[in-house]
C-alpha positions in Angstrom: 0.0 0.0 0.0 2.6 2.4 1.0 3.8 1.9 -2.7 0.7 2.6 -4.3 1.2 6.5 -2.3 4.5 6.8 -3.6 3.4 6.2 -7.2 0.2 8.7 -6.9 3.2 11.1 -5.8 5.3 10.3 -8.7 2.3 10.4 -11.1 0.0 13.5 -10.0 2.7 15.5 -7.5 5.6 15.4 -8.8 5.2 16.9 -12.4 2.8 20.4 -11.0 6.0 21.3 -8.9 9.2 20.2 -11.7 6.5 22.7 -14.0 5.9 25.3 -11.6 9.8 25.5 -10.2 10.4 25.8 -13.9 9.0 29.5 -13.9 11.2 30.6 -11.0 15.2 31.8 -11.7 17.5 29.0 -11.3 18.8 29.1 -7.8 14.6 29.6 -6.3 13.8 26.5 -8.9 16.5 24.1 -7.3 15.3 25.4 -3.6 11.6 24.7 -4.4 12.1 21.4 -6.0 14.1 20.5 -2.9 11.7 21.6 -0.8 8.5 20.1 -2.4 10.2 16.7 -3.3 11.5 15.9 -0.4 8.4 16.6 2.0 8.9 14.5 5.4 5.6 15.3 6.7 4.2 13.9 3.7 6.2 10.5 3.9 5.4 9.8 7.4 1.8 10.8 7.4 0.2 10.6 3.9 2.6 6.9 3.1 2.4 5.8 6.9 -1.7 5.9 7.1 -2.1 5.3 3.2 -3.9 8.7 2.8 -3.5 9.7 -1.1 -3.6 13.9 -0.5 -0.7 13.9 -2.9 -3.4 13.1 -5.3 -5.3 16.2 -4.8 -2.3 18.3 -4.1 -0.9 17.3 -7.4 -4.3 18.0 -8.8 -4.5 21.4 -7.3 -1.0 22.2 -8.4 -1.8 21.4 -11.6 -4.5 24.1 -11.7 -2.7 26.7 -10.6 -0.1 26.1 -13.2 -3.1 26.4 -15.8 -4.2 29.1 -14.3 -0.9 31.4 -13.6 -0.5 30.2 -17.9 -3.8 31.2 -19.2 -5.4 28.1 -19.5 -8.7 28.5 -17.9 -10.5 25.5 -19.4 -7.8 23.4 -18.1 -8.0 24.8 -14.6 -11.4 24.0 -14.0 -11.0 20.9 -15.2 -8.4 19.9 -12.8 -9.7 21.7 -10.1 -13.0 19.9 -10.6 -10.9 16.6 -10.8 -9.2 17.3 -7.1 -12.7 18.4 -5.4 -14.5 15.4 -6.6 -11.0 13.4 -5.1 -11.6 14.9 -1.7 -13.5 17.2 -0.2 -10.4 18.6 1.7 -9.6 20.7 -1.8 -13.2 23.1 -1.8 -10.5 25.1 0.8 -8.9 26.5 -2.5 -12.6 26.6 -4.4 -12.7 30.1 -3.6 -9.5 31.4 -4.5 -10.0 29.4 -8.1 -13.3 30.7 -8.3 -12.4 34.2 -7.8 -8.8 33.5 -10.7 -11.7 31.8 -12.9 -13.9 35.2 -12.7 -11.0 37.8 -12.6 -9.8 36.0 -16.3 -13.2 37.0 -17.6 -12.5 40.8 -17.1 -10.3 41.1 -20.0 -14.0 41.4 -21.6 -15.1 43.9 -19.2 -16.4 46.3 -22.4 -18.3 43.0 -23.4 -20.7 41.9 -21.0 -22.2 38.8 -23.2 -18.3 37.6 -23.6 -17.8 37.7 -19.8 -21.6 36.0 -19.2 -20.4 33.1 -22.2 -17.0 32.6 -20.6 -18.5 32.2 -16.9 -21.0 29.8 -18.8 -18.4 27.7 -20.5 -16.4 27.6 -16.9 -19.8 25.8 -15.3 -20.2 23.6 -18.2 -17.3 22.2 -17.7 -17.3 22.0 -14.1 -20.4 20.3 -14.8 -19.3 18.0 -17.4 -16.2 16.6 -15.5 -19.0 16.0 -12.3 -21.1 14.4 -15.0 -18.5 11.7 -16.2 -17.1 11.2 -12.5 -21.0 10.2 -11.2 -22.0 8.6 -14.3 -21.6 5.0 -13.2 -23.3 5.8 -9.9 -26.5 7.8 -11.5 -28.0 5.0 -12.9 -28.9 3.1 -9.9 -31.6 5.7 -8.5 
């Protein structure tokens, strides 16, 4: 079991923070990667009790990357992703939320282009719920 959390760390962790670190000078980008990778309270707790919060950390990370690079569609669909994983990520819902909302006022002299963007954000918020509860929806 405890290998199972090191491969969700390898798979969803690890890549977010080797990405973001990559945007930082060269000296703060070895620090951070240090700092990140070799994380003792996440060995002993999350790979001691079998909790998977790198998943959702990884997750998270991932959005914020989309985010800080534009790419809004991407964002909610991770971030979607890491709130359906646990419930422990709607602490960051705001803060995406309110990134999500602030993109949309490079329209502010188009009111219909910040009302279709904020639409296309919930359909796909939506969508991603929609395929994650798909199996369980049809036993009503």
């Amino acid at each position: 079991m405890r290998f199972t959390a090191l491969l969700v760390d390898i798979a969803f962790l690890f890549p977010p923070i080797i990405l973001l670190s990559r945007q930082f000078s060269r000296n703060t980008s070895t620090l951070l990667l240090l700092v990140f990778l070799i994380k003792p309270d996440s060995i002993l707790i999350d790979h001691g009790h079998f909790q998977y919060n790198s998943l959702i950390l990884g997750l998270i990370l991932f959005a914020f990357y989309c985010l800080l690079n534009s790419k809004f569609y991407l964002t909610c669909f991770f971030f979607t992703l890491a709130l359906h994983s646990k419930q422990m990520s709607s602490y960051y819902a705001l803060a995406f939320f309110a990134g999500l909302l602030g993109s949309t006022f490079q329209f502010y002299h188009n009111k219909t282009k910040v009302l279709v963007e904020c639409i296309k954000y919930a359909l796909i918020v939506f969508l991603v719920s929609l395929a994650i509860w798909l199996p369980w929806l049809g036993n009503w």
